[in-house]
N, CA, C and O of each residue as an XYZ file, in Angstrom:
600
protein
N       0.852     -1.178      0.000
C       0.000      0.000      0.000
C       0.891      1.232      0.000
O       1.734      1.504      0.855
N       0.628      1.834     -0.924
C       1.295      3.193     -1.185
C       0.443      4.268     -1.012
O      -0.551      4.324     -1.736
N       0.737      5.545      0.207
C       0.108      6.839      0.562
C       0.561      7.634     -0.375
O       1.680      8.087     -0.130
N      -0.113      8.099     -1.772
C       0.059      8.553     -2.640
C      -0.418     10.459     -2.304
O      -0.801     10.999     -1.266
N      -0.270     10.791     -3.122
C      -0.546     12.244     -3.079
C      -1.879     12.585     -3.367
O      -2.311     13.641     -2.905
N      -2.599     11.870     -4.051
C      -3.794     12.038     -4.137
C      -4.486     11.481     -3.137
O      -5.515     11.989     -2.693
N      -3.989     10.422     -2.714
C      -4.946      9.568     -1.330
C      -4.505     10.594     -0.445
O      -5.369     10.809      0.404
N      -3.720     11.150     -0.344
C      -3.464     12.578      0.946
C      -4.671     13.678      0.748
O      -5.453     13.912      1.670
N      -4.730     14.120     -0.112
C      -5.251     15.576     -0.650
C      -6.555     15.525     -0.632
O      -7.265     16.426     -0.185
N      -7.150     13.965     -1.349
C      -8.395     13.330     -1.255
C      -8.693     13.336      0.353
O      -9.254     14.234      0.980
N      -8.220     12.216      0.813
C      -8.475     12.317      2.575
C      -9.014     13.826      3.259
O     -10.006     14.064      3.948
N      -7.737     14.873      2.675
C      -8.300     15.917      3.183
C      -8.746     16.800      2.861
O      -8.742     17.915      3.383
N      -9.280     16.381      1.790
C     -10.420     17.190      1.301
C     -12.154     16.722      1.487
O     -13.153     17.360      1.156
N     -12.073     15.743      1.960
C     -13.154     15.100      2.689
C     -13.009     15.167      4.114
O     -14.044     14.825      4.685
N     -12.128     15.474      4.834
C     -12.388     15.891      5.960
C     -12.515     17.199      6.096
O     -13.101     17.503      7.135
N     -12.237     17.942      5.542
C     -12.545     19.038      5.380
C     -14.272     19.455      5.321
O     -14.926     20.231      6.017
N     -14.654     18.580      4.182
C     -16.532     18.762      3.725
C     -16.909     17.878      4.839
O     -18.049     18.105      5.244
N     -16.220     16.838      5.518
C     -17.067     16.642      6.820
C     -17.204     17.708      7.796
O     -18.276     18.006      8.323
N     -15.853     18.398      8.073
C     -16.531     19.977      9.164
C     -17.067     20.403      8.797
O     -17.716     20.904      9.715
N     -17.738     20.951      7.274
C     -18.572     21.457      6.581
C     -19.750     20.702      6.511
O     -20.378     21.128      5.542
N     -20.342     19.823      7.039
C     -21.353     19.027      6.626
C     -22.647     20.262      7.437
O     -22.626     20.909      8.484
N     -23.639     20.122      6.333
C     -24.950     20.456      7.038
C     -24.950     22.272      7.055
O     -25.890     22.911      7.527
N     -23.611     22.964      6.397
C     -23.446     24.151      6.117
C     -23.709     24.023      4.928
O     -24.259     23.083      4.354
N     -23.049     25.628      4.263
C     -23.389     25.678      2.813
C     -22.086     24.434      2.029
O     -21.297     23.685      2.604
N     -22.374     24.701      0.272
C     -21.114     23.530     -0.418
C     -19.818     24.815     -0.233
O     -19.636     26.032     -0.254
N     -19.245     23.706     -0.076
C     -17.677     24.991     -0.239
C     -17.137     24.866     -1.817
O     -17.120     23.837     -2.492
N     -16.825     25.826     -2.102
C     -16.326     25.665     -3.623
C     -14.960     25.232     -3.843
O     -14.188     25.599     -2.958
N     -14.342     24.401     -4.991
C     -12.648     23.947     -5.234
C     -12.123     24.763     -4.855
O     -11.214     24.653     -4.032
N     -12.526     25.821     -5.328
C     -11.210     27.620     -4.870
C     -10.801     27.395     -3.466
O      -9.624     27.213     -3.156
N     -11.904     27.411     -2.509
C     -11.706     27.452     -0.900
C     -11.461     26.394     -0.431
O     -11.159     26.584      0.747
N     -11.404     25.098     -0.740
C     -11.007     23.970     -0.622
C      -9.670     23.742     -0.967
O      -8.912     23.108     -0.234
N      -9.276     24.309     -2.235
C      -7.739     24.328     -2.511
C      -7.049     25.453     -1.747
O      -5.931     25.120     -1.354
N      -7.485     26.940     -1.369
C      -6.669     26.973     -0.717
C      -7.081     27.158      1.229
O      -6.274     27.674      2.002
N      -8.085     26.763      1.555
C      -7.550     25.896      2.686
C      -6.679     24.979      3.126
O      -6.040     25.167      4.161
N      -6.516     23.528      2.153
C      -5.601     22.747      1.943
C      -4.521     22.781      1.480
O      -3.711     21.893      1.747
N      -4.198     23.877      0.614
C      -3.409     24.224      0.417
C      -2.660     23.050     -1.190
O      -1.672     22.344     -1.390
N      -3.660     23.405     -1.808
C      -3.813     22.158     -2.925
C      -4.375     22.751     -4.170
O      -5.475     23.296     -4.263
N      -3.244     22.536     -5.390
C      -3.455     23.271     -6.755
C      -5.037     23.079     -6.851
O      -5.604     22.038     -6.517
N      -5.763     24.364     -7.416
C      -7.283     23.900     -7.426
C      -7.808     22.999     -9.218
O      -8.889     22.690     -9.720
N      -6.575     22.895     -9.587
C      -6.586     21.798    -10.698
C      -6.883     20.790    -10.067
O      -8.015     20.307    -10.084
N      -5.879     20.306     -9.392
C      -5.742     19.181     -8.552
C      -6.541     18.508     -7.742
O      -6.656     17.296     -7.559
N      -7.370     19.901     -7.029
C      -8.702     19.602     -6.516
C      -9.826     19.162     -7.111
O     -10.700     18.741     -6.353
N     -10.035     19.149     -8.269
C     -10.908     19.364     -9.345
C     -11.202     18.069     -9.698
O     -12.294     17.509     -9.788
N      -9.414     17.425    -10.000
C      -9.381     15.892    -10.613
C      -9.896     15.202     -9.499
O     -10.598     14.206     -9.678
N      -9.606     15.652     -8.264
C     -10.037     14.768     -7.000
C     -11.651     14.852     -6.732
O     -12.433     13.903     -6.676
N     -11.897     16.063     -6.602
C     -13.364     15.510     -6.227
C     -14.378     15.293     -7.411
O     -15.542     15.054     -7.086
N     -14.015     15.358     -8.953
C     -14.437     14.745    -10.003
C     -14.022     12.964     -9.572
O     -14.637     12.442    -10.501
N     -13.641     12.230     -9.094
C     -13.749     10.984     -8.569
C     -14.419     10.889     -7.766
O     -15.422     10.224     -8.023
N     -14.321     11.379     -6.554
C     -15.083     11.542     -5.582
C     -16.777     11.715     -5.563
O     -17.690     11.318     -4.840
N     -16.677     12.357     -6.511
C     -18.119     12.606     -7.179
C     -18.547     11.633     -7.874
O     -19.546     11.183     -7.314
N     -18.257     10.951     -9.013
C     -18.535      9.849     -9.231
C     -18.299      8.370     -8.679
O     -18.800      7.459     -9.338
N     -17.691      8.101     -7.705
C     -18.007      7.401     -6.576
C     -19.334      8.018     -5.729
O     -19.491      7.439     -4.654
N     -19.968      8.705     -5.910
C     -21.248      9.060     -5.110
C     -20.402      9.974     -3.643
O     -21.241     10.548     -2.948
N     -19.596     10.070     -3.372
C     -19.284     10.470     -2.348
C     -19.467     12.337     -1.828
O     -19.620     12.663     -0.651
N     -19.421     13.091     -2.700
C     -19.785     14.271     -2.792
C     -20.970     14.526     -4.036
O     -21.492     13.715     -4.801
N     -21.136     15.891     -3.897
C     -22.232     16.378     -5.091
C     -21.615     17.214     -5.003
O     -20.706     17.373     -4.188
N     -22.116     18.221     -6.149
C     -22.189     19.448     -6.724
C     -23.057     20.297     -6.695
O     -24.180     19.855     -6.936
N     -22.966     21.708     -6.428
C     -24.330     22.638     -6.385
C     -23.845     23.381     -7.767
O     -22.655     23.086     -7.875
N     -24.133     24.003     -8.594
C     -24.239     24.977     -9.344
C     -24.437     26.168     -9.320
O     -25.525     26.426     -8.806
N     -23.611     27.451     -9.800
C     -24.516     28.542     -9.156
C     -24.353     29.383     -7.867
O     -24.134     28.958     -6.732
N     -24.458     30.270     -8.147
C     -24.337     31.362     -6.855
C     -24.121     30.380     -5.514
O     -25.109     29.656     -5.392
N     -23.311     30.189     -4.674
C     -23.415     29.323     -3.295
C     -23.095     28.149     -3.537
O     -23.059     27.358     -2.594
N     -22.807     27.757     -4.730
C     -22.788     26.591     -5.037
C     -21.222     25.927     -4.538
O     -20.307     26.582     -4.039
N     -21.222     24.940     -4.733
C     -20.164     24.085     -4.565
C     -20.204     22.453     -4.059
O     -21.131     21.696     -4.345
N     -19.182     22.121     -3.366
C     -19.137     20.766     -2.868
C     -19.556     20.268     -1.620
O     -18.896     20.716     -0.682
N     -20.360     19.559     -1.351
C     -20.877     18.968     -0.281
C     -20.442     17.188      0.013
O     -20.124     16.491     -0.950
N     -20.474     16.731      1.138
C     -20.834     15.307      1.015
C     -22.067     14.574      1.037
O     -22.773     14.687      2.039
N     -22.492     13.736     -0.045
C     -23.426     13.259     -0.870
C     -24.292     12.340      0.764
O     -25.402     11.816      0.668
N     -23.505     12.351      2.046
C     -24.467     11.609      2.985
C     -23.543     12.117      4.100
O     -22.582     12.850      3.867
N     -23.938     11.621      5.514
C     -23.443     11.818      6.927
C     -22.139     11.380      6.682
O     -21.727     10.503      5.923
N     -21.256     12.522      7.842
C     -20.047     12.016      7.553
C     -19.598     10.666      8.111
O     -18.593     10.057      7.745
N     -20.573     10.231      9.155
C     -20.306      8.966     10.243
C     -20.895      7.722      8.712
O     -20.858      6.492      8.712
N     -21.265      8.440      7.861
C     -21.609      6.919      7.027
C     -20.731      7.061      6.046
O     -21.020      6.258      5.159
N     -19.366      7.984      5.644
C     -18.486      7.735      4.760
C     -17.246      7.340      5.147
O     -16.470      8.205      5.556
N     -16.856      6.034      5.092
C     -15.129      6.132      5.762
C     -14.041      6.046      4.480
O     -14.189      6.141      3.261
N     -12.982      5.841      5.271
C     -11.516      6.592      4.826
C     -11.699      5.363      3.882
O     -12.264      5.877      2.917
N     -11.524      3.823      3.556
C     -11.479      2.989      2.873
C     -12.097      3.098      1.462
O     -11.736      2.634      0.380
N     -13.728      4.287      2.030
C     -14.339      4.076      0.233
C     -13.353      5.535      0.090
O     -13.147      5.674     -1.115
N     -12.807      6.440      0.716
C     -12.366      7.403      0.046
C     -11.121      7.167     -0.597
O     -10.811      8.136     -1.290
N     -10.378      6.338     -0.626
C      -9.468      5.682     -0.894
C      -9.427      5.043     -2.260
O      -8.599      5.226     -3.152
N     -10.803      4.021     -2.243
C     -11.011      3.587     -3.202
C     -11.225      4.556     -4.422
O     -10.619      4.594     -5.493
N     -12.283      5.345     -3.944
C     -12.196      6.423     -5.114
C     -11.483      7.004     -5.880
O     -11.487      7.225     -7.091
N     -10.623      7.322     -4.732
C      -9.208      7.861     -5.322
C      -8.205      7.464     -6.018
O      -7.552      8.134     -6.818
N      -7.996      5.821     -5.579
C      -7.115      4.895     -5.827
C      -7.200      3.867     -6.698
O      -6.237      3.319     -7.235
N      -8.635      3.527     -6.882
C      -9.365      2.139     -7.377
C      -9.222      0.453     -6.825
O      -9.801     -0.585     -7.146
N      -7.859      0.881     -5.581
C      -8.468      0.078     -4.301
C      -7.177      0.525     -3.667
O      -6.301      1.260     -4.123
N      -7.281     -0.188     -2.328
C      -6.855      0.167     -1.194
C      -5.342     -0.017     -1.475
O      -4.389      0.738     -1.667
N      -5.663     -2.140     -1.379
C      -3.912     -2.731     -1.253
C      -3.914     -3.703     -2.610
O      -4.762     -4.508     -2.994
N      -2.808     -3.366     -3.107
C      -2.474     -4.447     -4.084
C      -2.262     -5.389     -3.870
O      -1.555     -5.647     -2.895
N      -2.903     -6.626     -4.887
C      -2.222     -8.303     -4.086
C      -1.401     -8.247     -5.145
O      -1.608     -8.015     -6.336
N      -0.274     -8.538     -4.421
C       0.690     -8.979     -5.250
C       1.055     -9.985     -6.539
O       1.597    -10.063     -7.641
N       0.267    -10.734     -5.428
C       0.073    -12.205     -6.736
C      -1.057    -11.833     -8.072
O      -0.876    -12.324     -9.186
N      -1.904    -11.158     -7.854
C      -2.396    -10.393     -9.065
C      -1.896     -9.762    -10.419
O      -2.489     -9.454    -11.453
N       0.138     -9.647     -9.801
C       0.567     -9.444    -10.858
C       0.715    -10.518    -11.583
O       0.991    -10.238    -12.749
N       0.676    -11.119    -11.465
C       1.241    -12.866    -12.363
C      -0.033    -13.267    -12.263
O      -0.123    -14.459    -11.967
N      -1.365    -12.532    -12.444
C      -2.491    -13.451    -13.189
C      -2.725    -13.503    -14.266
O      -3.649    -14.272    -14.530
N      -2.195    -12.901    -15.240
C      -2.458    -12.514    -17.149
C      -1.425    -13.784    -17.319
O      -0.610    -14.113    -16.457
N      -1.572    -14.311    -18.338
C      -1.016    -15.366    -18.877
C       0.754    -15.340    -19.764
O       1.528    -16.170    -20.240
N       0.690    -13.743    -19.564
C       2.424    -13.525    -20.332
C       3.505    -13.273    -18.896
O       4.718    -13.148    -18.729
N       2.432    -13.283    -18.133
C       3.583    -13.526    -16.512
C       3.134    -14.374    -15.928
O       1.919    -14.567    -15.940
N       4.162    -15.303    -15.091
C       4.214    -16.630    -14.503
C       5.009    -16.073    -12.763
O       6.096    -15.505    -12.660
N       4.126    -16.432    -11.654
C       5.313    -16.698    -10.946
C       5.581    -18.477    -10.725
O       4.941    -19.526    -10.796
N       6.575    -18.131    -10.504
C       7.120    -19.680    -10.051
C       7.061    -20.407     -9.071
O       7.769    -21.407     -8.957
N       5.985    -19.930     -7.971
C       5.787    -19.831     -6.785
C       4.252    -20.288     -6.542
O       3.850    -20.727     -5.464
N       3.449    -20.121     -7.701
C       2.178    -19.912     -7.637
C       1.641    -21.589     -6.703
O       0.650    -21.482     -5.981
N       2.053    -22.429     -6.756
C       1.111    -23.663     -6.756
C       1.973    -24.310     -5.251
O       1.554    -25.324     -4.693
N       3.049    -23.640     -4.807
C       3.616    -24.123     -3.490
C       3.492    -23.117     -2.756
O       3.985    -23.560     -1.718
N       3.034    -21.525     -2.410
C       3.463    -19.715     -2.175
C       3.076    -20.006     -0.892
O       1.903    -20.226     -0.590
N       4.375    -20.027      0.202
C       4.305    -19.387      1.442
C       4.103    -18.591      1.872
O       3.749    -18.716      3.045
N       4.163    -17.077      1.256
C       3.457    -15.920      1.227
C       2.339    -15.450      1.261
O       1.749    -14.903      2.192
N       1.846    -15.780     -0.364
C       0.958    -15.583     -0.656
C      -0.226    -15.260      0.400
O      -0.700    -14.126      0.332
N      -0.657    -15.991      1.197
C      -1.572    -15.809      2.321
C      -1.241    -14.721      3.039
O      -2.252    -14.019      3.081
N      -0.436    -14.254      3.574
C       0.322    -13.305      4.014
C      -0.299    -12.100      3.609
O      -1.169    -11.527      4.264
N       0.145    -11.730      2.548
C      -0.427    -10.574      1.639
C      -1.849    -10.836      1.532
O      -2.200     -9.659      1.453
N      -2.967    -11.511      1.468
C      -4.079    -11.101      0.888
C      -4.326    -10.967      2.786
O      -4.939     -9.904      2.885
N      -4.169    -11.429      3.968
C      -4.820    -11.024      5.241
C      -3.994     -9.630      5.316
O      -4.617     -8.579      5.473
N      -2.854     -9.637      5.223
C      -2.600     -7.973      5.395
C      -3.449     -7.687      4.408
O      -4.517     -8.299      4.401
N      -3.324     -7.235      3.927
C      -4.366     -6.862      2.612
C      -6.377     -6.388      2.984
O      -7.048     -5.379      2.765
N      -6.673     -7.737      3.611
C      -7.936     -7.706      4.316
C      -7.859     -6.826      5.443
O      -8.665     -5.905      5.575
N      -6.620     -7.129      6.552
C      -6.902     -6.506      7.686
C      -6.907     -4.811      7.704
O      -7.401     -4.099      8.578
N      -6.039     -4.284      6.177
C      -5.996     -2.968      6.413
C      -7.604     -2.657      5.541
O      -8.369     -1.882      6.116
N      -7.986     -3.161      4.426
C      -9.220     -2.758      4.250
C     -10.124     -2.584      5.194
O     -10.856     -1.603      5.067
N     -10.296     -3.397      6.275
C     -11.286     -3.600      7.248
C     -10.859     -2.537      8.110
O     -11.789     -1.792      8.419
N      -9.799     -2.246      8.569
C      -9.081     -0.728      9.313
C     -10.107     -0.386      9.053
O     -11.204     -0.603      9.568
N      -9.459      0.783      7.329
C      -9.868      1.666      7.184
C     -11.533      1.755      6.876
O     -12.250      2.729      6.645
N     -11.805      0.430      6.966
C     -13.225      0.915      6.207
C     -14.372      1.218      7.953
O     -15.554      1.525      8.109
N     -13.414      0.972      8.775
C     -14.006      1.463     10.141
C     -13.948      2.479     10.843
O     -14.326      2.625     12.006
N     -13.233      3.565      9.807
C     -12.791      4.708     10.449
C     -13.627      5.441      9.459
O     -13.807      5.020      8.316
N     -14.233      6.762     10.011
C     -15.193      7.212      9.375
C     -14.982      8.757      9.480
O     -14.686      9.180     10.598
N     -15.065      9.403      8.739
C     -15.004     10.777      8.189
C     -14.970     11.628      9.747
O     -14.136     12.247     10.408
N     -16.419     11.235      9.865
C     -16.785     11.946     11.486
C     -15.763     11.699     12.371
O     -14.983     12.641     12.512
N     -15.573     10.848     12.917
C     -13.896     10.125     13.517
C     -13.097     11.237     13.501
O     -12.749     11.919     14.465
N     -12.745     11.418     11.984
C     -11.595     12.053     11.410
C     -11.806     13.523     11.624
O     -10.789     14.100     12.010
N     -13.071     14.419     11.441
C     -13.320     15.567     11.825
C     -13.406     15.942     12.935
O     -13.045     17.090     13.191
N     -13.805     15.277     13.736
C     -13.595     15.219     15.430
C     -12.614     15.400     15.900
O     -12.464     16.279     16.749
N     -11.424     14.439     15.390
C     -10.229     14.594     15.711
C     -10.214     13.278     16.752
O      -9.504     13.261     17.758
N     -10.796     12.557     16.495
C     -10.757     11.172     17.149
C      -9.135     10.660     17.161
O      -8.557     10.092     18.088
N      -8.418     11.162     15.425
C      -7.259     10.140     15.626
C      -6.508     11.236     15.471
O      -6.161     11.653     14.366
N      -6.147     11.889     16.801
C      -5.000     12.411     16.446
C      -4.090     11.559     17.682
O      -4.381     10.713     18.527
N      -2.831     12.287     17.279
C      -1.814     11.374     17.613
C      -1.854     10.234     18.843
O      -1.570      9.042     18.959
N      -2.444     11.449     19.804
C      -2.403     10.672     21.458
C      -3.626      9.517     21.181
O      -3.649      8.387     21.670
N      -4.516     10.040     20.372
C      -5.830      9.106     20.030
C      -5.640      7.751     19.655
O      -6.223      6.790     20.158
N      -4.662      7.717     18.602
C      -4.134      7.193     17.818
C      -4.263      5.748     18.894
O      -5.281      5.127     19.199
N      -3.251      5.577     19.190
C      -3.431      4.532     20.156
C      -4.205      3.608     20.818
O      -3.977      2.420     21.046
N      -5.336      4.437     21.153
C      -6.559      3.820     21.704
C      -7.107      2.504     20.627
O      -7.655      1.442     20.923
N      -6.672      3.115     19.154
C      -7.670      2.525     18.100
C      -6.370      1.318     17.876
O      -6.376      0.896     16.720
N      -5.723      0.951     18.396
C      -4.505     -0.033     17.251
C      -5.346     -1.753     18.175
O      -4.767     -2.789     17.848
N      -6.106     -1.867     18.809
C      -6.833     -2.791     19.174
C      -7.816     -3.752     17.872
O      -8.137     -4.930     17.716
N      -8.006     -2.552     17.185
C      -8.905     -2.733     16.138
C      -7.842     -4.370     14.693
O      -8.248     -5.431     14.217
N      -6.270     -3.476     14.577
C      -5.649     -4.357     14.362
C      -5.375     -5.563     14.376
O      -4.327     -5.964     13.869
């Protein structure tokens, strides 16, 4: 799993429209520079985001970005996905097309390995929820409380 720049910017740009929930939409402009994030950049992001259902759009005077439901019903895992088109790579997925072979496939001590890491961080994140995150549930000292979940 790689914390890419967009899974950053994404993250916080949805926590962001979670403190905003139930106010007016905030527009890319004020979103980029709150975050401090090219408002190109913002644009490509919550154009995913948006079509994952996760935000809307207003049009128009006041208009802007909202989240498409409660922030306690969106977590970090689908925002991820959106962003990412999934969380964790299985590895062994690379050697499923037929012009790559691993050599490993039919004895792989590993293999198992990677798809429960794999599961256990999907299941993390898909339990941590926007609201969480706007609260400030995980900040650092917080942090801790939650590694049970692991």
């Amino acid at each position: 799993m790689r914390i890419t720049s967009s899974t950053e910017y994404g993250t916080r740009l949805m926590v962001s429209l979670a403190r905003a929930h139930a106010q007016e939409p905030v527009s890319a402009d004020k979103l980029s520079q709150a975050e401090n994030v090219p408002v190109d950049y913002v644009n490509q992001i919550l154009l995913k985001l948006r079509r994952a259902g996760l935000v809307q759009s207003q049009r128009g005077q006041g208009g802007g970005y909202s989240l498409s439901r409660k922030p306690e019903e969106i977590t970090l895992g689908q925002v991820l996905r959106a962003v990412e088109g999934r969380i964790f790579e299985d590895v062994c997925e690379k050697y499923a097309s037929a012009d790559k072979d691993c050599h490993h496939q039919s004895a792989c001590g590993i293999s198992p390995v990677w798809k429960k890491l794999g599961s256990m961080i999907e299941q993390y994140l898909d339990g941590v929820t926007l609201a969480a995150l706007a609260e400030g549930k995980f900040a650092c000292g917080a942090l801790t409380a939650t590694r049970s979940h692991l």
